[in-house]
C-alpha positions in Angstrom: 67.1 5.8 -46.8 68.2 8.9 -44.5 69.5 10.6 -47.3 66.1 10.4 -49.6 64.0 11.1 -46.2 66.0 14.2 -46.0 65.6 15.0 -49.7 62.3 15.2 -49.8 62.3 16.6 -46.0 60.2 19.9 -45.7 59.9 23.4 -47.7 62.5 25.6 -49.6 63.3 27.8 -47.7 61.6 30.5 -49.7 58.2 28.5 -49.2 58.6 28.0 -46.0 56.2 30.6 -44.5 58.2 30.1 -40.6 61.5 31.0 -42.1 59.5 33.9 -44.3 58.4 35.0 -40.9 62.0 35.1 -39.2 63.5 37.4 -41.7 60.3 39.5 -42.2 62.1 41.4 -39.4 65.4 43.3 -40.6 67.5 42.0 -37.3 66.6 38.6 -37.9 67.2 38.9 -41.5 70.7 40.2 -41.0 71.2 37.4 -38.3 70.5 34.3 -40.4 72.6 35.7 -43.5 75.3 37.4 -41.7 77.8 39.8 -43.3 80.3 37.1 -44.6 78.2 34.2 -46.2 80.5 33.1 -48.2 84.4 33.1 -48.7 84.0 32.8 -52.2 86.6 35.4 -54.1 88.1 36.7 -50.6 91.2 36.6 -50.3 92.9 34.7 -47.4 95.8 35.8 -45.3 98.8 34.3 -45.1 98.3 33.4 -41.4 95.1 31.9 -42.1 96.0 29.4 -44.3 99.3 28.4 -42.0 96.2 27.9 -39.4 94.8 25.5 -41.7 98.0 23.8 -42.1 98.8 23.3 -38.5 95.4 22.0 -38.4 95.7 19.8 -41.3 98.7 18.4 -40.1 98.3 17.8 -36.6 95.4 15.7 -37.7 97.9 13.8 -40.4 100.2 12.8 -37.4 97.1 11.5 -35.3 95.6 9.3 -38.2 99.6 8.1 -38.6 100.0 7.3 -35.2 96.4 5.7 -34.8 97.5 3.1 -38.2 101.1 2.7 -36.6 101.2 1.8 -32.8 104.3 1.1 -32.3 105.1 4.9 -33.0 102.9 6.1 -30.0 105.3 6.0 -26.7 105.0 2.8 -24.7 104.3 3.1 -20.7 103.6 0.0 -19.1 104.1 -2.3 -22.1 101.2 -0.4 -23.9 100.8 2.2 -26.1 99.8 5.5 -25.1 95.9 6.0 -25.7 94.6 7.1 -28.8 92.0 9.4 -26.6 95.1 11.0 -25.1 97.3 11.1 -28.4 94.4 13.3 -29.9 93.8 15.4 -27.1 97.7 16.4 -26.9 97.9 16.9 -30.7 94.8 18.9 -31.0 95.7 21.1 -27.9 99.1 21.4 -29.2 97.7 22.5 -32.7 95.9 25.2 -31.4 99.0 26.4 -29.2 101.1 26.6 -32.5 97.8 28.4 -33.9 98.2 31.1 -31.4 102.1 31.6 -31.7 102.7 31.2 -34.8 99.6 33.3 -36.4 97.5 36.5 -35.7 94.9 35.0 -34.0 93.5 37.1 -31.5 92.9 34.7 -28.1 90.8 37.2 -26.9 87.8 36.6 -29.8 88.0 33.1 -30.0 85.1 32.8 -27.2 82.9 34.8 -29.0 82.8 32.3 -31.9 79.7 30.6 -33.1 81.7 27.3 -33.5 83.2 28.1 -29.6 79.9 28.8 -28.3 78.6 25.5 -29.9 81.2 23.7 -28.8 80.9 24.6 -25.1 77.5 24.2 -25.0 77.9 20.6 -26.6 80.8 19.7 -23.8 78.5 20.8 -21.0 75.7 19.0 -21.9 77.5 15.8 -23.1 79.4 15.7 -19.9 76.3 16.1 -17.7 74.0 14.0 -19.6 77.2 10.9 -19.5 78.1 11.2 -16.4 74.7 11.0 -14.6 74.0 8.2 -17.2 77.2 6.2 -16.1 76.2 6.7 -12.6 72.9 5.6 -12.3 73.6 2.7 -14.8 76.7 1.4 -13.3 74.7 1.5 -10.1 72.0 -0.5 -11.4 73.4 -2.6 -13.6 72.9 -6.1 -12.3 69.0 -5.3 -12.2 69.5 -3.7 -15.7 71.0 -7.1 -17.3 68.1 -9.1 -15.2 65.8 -7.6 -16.8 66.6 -6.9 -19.9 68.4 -11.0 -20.3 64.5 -12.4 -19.5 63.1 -10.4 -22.2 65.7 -11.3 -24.5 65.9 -14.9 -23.9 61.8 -15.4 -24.6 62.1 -12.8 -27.5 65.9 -12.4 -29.4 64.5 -9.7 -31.8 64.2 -7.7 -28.8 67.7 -7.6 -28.0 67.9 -4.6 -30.6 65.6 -2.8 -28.3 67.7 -3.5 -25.5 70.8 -2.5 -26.9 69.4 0.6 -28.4 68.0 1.8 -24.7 71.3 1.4 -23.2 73.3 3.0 -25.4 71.0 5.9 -25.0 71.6 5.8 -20.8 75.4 5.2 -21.4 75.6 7.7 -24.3 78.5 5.4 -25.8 78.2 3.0 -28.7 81.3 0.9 -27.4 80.0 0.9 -23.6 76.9 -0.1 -24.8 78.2 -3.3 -27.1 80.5 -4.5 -24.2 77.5 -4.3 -21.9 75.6 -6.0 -23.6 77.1 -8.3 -26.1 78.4 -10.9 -23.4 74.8 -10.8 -21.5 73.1 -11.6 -25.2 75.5 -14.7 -25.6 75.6 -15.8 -22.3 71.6 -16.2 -22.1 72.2 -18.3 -25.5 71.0 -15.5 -28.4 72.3 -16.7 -31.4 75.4 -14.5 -32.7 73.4 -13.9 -35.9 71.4 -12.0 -34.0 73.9 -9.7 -31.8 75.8 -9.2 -35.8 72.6 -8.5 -37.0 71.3 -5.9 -34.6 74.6 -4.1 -33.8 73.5 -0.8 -35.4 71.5 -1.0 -32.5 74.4 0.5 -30.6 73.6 3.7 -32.1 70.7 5.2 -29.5 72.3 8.9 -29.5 69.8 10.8 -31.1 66.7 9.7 -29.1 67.6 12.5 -27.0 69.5 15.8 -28.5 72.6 16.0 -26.3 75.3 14.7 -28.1 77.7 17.4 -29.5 77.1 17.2 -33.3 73.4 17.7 -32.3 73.3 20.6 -30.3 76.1 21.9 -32.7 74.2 21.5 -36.0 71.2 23.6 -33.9 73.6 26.0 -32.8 75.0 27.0 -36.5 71.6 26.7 -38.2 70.7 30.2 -38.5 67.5 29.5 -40.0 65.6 27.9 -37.2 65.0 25.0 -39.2 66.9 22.5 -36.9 65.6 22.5 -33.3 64.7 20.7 -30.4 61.0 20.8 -30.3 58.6 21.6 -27.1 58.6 17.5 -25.6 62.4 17.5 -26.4 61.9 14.4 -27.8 60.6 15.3 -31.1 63.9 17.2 -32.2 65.3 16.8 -36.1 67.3 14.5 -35.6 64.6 11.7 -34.3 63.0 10.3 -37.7 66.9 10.2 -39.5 67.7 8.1 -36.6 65.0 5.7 -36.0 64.9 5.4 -40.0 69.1 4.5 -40.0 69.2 2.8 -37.4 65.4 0.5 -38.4 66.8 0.1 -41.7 70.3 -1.5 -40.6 68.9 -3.6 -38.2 66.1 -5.1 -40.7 68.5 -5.4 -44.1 70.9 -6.8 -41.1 68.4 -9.7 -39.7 67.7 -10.4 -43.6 71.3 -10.7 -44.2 72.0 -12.6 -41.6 68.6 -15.2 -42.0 69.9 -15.7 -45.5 72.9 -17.0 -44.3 71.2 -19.0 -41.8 72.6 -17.3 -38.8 69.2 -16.4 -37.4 
């Protein structure tokens, strides 16, 4: 459903009389198409493709040690964190990067995909860890609240699920918040199967990183964050994934008789 929603989303570029606008000026013009819009018949160095490689490869040796745990080192009968594994290999990727190539340290920060990046981490980090604040705060009035709705109404549990994952901007801290309140208040696990997309609340406000990345690298203008924030891009796609799973999943889920 997102994908014919976005097929049918909006002009061609060369009909669209905003984008005509942009590049009516020569600056602009220059600025959406760049110098190097393509790589197509350039020929790469040497040391650019043993980037790739150390890239490639460090991310082989994560996905290995993510299938096989008994390969990550153990400290206090448990294997090291996945979170941490990646951090170490991807940080260690880019040191090799650095050594091992002629990649100049000193451009790398004035890289669109740097830039985007460090705008994505600052937001991200604010945005989570004022939500994990005031939401660990309040939680006992949160699950109060949100258990009596749920208990007159289980549809509504979707609802519920989709809000806080949007204050704890986490799909897993949302489900583990509020999977055990849903079944301890007696909503029938058809319904918490049914509704899990509903874990997916991200986009209802553009801060997570592949949001304000995909703005960030869009040249065009065509993918922003409009004047009530709120009605950003990336809203309708999300409200029409994240609607659609959670109907076809209640469907599902009555046919089976679990609902």
């Amino acid at each position: 459903m997102i994908g014919v929603f976005s097929w049918f989303r909006g002009k061609d570029l060369d009909q669209d009389p905003d984008f005509q606008k942009l590049i009516a000026d020569p600056e602009n013009r220059k600025f959406v198409y760049g110098e190097n819009a393509t790589l197509l018949g350039k020929q790469l160095e040497p040391s650019q493709w043993m980037a790739m490689w150390i890239f490639v490869g460090a991310i082989a040796v994560v996905a290995i040690l993510g299938a096989f745990e008994g390969l990550r080192p153990q400290f206090g009968g448990k294997p090291l964190s996945m979170v941490l594994t990646i951090q170490m290999f991807m940080m260690m990727a880019g040191a090799f990067i650095l050594l091992f190539t002629k990649t100049n340290a000193t451009l790398i920060g004035k890289t669109e995909v740097f830039r985007a990046g460090m705008i994505a981490v600052v937001a991200v980090f604010g945005v989570a860890w004022m939500a994990d604040s005031v939401f660990e705060a309040n939680l006992p009035i949160i699950k109060d609240a949100l258990a009596e709705m749920i208990k007159s109404h289980p549809w509504t549990y979707a609802i519920a699920l989709l809000i806080v994952s949007k204050f704890v901007n986490s799909q897993a801290a949302a489900i583990s918040a509020m999977v055990p309140v849903a079944l301890s208040i007696g909503v029938p696990p058809g319904y918490v199967v049914a509704f899990a997309a509903a874990c997916y609340g991200y986009y209802i406000l553009p801060t997570y990183p592949s949001d304000l990345a995909a703005i960030q690298f869009d040249r065009s203008g065509t993918t922003h964050i409009g004047k009530y924030l709120i009605n950003h891009s990336f809203i309708l796609p999300g409200l029409i994934g994240v609607g659609t799973s959670c109907v076809i999943g209640y469907f599902l889920a009555a046919a089976r008789g679990l609902v």
